[in-house]
N, C-alpha and C positions, 0 to 999 in steps of 0.2 A: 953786777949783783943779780939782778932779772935774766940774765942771760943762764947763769947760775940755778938759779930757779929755775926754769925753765928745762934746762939739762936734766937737773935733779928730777923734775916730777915725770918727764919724760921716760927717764931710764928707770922709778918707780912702778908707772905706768906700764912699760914691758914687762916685769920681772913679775906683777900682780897677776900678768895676760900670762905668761908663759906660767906661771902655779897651777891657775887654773885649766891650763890646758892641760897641765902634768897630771890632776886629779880626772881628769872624765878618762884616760887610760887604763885602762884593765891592770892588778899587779900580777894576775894569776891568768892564765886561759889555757882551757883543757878540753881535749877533741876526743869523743867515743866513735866508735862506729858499731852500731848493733845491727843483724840479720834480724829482720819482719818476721823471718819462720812463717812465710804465709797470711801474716794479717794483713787485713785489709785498711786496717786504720791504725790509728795512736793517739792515748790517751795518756796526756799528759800531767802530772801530780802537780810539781817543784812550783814554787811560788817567785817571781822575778820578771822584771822586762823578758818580752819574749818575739822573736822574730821570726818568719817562718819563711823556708826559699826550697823549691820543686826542682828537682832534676831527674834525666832520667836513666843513672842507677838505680840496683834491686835493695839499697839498703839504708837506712837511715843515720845519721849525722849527727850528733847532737855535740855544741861548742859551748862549754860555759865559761862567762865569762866574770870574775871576780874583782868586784871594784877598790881601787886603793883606799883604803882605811884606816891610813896613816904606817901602820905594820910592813914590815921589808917581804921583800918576796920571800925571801929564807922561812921566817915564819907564818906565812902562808901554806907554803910547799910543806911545810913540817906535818898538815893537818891531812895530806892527801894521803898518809900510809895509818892513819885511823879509819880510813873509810866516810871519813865528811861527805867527800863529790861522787863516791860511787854511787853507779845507778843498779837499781834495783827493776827487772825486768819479769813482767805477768801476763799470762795469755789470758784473757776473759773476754768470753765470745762474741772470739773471732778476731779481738782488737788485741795490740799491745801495749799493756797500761806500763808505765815508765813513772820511776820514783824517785827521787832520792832523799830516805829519810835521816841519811846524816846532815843536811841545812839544818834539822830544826831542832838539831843542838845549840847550844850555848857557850860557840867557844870563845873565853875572854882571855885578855893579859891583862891585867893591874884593875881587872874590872871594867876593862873597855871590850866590847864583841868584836873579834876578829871578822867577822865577813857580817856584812851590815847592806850593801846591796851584791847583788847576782843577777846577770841576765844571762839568756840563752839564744843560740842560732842551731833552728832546726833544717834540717834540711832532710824533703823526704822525695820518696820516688814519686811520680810525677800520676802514679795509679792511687794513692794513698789518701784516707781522710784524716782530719786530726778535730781533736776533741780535747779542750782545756778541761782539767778534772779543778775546778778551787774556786773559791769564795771570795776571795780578793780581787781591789781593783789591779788589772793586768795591761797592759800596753802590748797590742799585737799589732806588728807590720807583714801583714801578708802578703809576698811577692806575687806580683802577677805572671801564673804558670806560660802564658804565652808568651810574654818576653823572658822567660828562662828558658825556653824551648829553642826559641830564635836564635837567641844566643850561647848554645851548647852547654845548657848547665845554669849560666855563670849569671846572678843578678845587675841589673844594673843602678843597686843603690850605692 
């Protein structure tokens, strides 16, 4: 009987571990590539974790990543031909301000928010500044440009 128990709470135990890990998984991730056109920086809008890595390409990277919210990917993916994740791209002097005002709609199913966190992986050319444009508190990991250099691009987080 304890032996039993034992069993049971154990293989509880995994199945609560392996949920959890199935939720910190992205259900959605989506990669742009936009041309600088000459800026020297980039200012960034979108409100979400956000993480920054150098290399040195002429162009920037931006990887969103859209966290499971219980919703299948089917209807996730349904929201990307409204224009939800497009970004929206502005020169203002000198920098390229980047946006995307479809996050801050409100898309629900049954009254629950489909996308409820979002993070980002920027990755810019190894000349470039970057400027958070927002008011919230934000989580920035910025890669150190000399070990992406070292290592041809490539972070080693």
């Amino acid at each position: 009987m304890k032996t039993t128990l034992l069993l049971f709470a154990t293989l509880m135990y995994f199945q609560n571990l392996s949920n959890i890990n199935a939720q910190d998984e992205p259900i959605l991730t989506l990669v742009t590539t936009i041309d600088p056109k000459g800026a020297t920086g980039i200012l960034f809008e979108p409100n979400g974790n956000l993480e920054l890595a150098y290399w040195k390409d002429n162009y920037v990277q931006v990887t969103i990543n859209v966290a499971n919210n219980g919703f299948s990917r089917q209807q996730v993916k349904a929201l990307i031909p409204t224009g939800m994740f497009k970004i929206d791209q502005y020169q203002e002097e000198g920098q390229l301000k980047l946006a995307i005002p479809g996050l801050k709609r409100n898309a629900t199913i049954n009254g629950k928010p489909v996308i409820e966190k979002v993070s980002f992986l920027i990755t810019l050319p190894s000349n470039m500044s970057f400027k958070r444009v927002s008011n919230d508190n934000i989580i920035i990991n910025a890669v150190d440009i000399n070990s992406v250099q070292a290592n041809n691009g490539v972070s080693n987080k």
